[in-house]
C-alpha positions in Angstrom: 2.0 1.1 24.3 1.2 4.3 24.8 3.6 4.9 27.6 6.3 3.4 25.9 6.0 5.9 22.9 5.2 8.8 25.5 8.7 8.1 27.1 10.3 7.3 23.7 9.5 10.9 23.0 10.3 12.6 25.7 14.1 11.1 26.3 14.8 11.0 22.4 18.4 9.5 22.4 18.7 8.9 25.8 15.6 6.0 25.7 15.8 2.1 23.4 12.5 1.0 22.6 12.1 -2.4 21.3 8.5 -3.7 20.0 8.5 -7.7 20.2 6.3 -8.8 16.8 4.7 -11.4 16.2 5.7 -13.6 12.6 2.0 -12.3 12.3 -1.9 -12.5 13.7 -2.6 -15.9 12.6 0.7 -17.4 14.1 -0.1 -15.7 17.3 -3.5 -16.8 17.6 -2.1 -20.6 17.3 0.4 -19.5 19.9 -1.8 -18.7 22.1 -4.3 -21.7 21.0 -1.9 -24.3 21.4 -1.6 -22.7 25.6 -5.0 -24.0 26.1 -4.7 -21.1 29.0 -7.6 -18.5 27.7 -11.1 -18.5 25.9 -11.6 -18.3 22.6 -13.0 -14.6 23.6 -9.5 -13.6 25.7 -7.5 -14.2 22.5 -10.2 -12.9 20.1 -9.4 -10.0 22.6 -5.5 -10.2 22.6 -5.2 -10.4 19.0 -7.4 -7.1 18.6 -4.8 -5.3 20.8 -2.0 -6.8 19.5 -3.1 -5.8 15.5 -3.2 -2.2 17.2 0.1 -2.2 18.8 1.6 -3.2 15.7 0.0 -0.3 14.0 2.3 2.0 16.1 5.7 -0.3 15.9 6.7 2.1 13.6 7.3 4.7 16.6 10.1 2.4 18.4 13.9 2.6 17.7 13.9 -1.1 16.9 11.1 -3.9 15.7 12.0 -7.7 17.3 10.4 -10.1 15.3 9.4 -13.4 17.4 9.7 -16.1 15.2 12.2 -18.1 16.6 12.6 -17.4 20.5 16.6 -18.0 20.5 17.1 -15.6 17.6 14.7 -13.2 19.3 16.9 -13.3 21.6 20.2 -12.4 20.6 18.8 -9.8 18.0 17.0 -7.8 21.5 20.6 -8.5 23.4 22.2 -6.8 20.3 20.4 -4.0 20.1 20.8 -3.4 23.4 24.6 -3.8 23.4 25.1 -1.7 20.4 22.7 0.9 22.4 24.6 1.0 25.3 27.9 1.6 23.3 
């Protein structure tokens, strides 16, 4: 995170930075639930980082909001492509 924003402010115009969001907290804790990969203390743990990051989404050019993979998708490939215009 803070890389990203550290690079994002040193190239300016020259540098896209996207932050992928989550719909919110809750549905990325049953995201992660639903894995059955981590503790209940590793996503206690990943949800505490991820409420940070989001405080500082407001520092990236764009904000991807991950509710529906596919769409995710094509909104990150269209920033991009208008970026690279």
């Amino acid at each position: 995170m803070k890389g990203a924003i550290h690079v994002q402010k040193q190239l300016g115009a020259n540098c896209l930075s996207i932050f992928i969001q989550p719909p919110s907290i809750a549905e990325l804790k049953e995201r992660l639930e639903d894995r059955k990969t981590e503790t209940p203390e590793s996503i206690q743990i990943r949800l505490d980082k991820a409420a940070y990051e989001i405080s500082f989404s407001h520092e990236f050019n764009a904000i991807i909001k991950n509710e529906v993979l596919e769409v995710a998708c094509a909104e990150t490939e269209k920033v991009i492509i208008e970026f690279l215009k």
